[in-house]
Backbone as a printed PyTorch tensor [residue, N CA C, xyz], in Angstrom:
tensor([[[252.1350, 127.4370, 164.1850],
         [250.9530, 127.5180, 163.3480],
         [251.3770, 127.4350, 161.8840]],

        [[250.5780, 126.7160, 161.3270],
         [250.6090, 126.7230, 159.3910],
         [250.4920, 127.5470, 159.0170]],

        [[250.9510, 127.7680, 158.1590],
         [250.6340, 129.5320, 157.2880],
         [250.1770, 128.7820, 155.6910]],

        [[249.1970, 128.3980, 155.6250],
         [248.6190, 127.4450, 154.5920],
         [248.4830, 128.7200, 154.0750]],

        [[247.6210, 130.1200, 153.8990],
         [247.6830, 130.8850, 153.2600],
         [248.5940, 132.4840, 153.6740]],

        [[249.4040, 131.9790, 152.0570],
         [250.2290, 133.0380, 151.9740],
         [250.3330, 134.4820, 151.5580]],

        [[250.7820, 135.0700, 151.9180],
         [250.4660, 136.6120, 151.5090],
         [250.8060, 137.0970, 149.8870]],

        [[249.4020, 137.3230, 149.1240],
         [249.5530, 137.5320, 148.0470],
         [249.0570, 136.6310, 147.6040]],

        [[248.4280, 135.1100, 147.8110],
         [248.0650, 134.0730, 147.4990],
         [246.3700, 134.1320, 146.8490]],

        [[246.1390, 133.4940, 145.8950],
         [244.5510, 133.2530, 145.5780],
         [243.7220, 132.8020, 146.5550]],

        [[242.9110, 133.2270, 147.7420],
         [242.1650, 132.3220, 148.8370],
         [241.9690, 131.4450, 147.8610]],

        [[241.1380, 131.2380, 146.9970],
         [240.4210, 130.0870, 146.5020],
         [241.1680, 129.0140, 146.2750]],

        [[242.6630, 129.1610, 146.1050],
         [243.6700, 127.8290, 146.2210],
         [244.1050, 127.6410, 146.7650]],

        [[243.9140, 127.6390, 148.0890],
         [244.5480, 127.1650, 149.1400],
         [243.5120, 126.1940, 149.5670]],

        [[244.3350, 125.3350, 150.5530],
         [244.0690, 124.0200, 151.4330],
         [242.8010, 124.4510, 152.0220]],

        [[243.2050, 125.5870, 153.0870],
         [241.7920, 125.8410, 153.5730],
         [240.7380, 125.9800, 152.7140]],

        [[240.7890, 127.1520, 152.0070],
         [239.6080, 127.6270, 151.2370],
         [238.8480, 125.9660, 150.9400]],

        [[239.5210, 125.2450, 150.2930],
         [238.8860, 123.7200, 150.1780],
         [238.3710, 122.9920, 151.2380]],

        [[239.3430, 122.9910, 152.1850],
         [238.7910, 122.7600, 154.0360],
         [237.1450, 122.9860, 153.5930]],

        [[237.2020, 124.1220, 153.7950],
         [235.8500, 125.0460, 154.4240],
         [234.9140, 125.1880, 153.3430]],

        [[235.5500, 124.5980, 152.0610],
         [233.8840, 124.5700, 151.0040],
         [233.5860, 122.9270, 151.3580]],

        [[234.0270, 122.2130, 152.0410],
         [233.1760, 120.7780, 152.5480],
         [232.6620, 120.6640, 153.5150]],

        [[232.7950, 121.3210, 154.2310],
         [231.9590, 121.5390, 155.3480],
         [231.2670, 122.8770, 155.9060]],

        [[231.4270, 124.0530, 154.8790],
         [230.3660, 124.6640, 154.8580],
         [229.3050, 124.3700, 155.1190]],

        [[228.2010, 125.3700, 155.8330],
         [227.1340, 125.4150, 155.8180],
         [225.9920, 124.9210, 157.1340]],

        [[225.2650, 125.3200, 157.3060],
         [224.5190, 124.8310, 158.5780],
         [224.3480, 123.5340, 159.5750]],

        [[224.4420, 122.3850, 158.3120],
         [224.2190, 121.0790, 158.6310],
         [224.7060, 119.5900, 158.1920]],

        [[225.8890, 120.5010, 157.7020],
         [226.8540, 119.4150, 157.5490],
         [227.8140, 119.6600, 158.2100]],

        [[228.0240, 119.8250, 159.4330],
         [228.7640, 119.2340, 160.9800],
         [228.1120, 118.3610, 161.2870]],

        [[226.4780, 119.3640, 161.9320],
         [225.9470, 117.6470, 162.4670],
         [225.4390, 116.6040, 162.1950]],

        [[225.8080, 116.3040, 160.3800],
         [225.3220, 115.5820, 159.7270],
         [226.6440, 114.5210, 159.8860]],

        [[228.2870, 115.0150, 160.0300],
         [228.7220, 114.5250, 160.0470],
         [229.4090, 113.9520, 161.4000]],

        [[229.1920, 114.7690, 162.1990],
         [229.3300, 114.5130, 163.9440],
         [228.1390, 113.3480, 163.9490]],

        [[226.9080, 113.0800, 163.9010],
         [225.9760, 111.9970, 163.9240],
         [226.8130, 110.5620, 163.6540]],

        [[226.7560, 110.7220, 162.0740],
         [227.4580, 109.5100, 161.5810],
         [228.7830, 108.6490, 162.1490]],

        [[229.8980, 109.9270, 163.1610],
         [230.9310, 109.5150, 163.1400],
         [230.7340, 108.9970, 164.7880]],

        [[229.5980, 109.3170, 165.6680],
         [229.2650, 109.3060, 166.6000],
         [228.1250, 107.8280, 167.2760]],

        [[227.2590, 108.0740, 166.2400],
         [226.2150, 107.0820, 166.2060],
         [226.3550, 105.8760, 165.3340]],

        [[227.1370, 106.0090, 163.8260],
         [227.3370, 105.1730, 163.1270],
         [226.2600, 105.4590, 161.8040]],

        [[225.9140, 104.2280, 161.5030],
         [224.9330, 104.0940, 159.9480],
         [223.7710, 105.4200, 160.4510]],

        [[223.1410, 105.6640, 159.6350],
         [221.7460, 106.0990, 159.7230],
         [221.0810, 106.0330, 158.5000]],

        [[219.9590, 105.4480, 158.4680],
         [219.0240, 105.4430, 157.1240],
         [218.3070, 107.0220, 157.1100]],

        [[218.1600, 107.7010, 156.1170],
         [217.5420, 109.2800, 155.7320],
         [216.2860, 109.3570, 156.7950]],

        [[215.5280, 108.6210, 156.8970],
         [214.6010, 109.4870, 158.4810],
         [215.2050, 109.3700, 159.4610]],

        [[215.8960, 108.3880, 159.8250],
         [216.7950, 108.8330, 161.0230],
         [217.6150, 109.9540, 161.4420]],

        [[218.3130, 110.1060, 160.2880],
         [218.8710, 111.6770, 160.2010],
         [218.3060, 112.6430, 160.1800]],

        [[216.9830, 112.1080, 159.4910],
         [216.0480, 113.6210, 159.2500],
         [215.9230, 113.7730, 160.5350]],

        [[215.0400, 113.2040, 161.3740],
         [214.6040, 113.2580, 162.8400],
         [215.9380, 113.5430, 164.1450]],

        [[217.0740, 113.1860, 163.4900],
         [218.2150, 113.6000, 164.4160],
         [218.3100, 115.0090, 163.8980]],

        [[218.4720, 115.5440, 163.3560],
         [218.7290, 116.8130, 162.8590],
         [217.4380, 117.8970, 162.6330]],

        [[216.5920, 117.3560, 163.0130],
         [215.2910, 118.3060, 162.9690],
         [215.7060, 119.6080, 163.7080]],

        [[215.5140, 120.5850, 162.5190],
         [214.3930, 120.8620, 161.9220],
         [214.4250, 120.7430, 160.5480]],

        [[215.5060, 120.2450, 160.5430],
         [216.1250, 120.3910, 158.6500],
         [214.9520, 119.5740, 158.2220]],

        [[215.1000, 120.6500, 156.9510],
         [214.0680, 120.4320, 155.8200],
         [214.5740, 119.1520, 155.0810]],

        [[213.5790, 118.5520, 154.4670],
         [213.9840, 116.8310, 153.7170],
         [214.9460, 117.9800, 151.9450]],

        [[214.5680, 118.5250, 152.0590],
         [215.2780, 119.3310, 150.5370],
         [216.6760, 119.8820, 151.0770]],

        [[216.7160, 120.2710, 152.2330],
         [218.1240, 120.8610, 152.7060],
         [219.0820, 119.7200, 152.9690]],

        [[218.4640, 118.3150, 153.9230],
         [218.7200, 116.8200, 153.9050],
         [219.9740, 116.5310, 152.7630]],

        [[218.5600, 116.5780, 151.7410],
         [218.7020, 115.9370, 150.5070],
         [220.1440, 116.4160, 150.1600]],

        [[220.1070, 117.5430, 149.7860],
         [221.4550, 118.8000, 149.5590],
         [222.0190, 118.5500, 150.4660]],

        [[222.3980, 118.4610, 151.0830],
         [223.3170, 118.4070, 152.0020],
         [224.3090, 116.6830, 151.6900]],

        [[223.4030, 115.6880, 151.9500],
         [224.3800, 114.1530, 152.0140],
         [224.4010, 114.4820, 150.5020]],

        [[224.0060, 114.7810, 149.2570],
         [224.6690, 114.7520, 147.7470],
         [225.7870, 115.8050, 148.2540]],

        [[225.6610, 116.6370, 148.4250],
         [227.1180, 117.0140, 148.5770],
         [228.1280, 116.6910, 149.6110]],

        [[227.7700, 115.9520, 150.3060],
         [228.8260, 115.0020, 151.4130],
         [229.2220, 113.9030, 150.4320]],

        [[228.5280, 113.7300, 149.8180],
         [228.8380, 112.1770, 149.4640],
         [229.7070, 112.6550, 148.0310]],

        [[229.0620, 113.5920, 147.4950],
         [229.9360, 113.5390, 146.0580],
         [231.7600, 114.2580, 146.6920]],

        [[231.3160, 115.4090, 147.4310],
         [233.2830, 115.1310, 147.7280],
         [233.5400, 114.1910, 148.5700]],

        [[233.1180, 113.0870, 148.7620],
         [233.6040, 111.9180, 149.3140],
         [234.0680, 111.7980, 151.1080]],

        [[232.7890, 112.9460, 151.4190],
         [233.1030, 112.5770, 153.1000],
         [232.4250, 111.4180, 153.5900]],

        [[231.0810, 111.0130, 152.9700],
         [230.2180, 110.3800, 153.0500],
         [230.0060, 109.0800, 151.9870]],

        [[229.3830, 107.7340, 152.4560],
         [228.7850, 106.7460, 151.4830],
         [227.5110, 106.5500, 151.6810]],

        [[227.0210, 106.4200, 150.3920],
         [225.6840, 106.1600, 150.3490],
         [224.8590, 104.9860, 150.0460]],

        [[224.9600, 104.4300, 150.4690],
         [224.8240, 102.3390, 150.3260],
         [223.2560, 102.4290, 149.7850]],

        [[222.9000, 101.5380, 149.1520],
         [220.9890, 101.9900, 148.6880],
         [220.9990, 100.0380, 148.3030]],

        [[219.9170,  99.4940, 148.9900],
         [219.6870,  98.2860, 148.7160],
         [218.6410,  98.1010, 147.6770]],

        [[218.5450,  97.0870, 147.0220],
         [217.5070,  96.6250, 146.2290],
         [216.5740,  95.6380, 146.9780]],

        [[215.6660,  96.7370, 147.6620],
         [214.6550,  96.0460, 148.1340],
         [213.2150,  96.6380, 148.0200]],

        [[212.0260,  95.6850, 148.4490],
         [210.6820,  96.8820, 148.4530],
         [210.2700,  96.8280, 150.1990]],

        [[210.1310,  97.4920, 150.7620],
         [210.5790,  99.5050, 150.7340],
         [212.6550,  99.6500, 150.1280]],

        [[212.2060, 100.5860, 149.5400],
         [213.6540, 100.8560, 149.0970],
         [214.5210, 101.2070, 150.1390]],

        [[215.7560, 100.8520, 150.6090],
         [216.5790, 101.1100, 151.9760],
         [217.6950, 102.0860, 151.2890]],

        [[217.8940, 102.9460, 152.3200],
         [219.2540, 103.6620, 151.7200],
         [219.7410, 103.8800, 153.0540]],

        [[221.0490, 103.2390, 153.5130],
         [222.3020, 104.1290, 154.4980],
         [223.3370, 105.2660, 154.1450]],

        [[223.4710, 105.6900, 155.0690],
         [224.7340, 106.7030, 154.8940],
         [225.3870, 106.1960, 156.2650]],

        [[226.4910, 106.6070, 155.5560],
         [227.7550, 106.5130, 156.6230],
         [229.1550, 107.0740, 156.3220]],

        [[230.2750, 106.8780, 157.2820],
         [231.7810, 107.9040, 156.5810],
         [232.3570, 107.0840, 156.1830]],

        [[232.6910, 108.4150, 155.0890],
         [233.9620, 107.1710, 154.6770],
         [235.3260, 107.1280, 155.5250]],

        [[236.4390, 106.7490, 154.8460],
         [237.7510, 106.8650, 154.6220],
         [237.8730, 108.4890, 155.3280]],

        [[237.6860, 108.9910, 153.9880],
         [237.9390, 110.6450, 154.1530],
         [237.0340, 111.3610, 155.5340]],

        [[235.7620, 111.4490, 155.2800],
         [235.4660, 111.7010, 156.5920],
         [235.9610, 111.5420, 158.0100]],

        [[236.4530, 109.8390, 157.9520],
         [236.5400, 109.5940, 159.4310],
         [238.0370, 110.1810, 160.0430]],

        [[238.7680, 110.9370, 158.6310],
         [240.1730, 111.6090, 158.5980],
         [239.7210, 112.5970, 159.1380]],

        [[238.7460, 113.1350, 158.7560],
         [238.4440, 114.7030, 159.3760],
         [237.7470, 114.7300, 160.7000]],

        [[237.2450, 113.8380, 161.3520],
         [236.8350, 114.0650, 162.9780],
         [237.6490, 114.4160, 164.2990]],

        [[238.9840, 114.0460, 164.1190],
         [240.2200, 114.6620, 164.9270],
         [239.8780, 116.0540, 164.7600]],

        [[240.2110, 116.8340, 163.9230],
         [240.1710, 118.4130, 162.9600],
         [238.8770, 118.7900, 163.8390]],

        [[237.4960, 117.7810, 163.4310],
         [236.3730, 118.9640, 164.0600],
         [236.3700, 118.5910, 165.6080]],

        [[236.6790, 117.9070, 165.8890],
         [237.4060, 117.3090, 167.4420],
         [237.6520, 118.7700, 168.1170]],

        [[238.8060, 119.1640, 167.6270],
         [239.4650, 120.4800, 168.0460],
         [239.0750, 121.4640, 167.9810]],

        [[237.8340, 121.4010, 167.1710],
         [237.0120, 122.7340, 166.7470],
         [236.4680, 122.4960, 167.9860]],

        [[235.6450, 120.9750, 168.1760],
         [234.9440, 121.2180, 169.6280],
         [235.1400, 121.9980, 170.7980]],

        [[236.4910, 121.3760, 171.2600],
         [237.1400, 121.4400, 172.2400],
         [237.2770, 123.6070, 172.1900]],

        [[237.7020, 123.4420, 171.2280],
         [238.1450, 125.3160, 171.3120],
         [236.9350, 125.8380, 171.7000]],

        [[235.5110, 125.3760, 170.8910],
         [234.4670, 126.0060, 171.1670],
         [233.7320, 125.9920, 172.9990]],

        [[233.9910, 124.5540, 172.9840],
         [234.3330, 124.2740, 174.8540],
         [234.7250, 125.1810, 175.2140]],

        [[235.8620, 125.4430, 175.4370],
         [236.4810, 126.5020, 176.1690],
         [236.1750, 127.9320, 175.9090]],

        [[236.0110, 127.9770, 174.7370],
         [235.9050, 129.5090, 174.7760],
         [234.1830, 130.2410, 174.6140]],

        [[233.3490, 129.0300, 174.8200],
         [231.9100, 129.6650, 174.9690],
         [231.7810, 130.7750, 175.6190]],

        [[230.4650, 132.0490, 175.7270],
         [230.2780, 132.6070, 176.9640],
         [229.6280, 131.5750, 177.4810]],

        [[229.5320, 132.1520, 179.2270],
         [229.1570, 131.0000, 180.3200],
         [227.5170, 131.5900, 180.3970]]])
């Protein structure tokens, strides 16, 4: 096992602590399990995959996927205005990682 944090160390500078402020939070797993699973999704698609989430929690949520760079946000110039999301680079680095989260959670559910 890593010993990423060391004894006596600032949590806030360590690897993890950073880990876990990008994917904090309710709905950015399965915002990012969707994408890496299903592929593109335009914002009602997601909304409606992820229901019950609120379009304001949505919203918050892919700006902060996208600004630390798990996520892209493609937006066409058209009328109706189109916008995709999808992973990037970085994201599609991190699906092994929540992979294993799966798997642990697999196994160790109650039945």
């Amino acid at each position: 096992m890593n010993n990423c944090i060391k004894k006596g160390m600032n949590f806030q500078n360590t690897g993890f602590s950073y880990s876990m402020s990008l994917i904090s939070g309710k709905y950015k797993l399965p915002i990012l399990y969707a994408l890496a699973f299903y592929g593109t999704f335009r914002y009602n698609e997601l909304k409606r995959f992820i229901d019950p989430i609120s379009f304001k929690t949505l919203t918050s949520n892919l700006k902060e996927l996208e600004d630390c760079g798990l996520i892209i946000r493609k937006e066409y110039q058209k009328i109706p205005p189109k916008v995709e999301y999808f992973l990037s680079q970085k994201g599609k680095s991190l699906m092994p990682i929540l992979d294993q989260l799966c798997d642990w959670g697999e196994k160790n559910k109650p039945n």
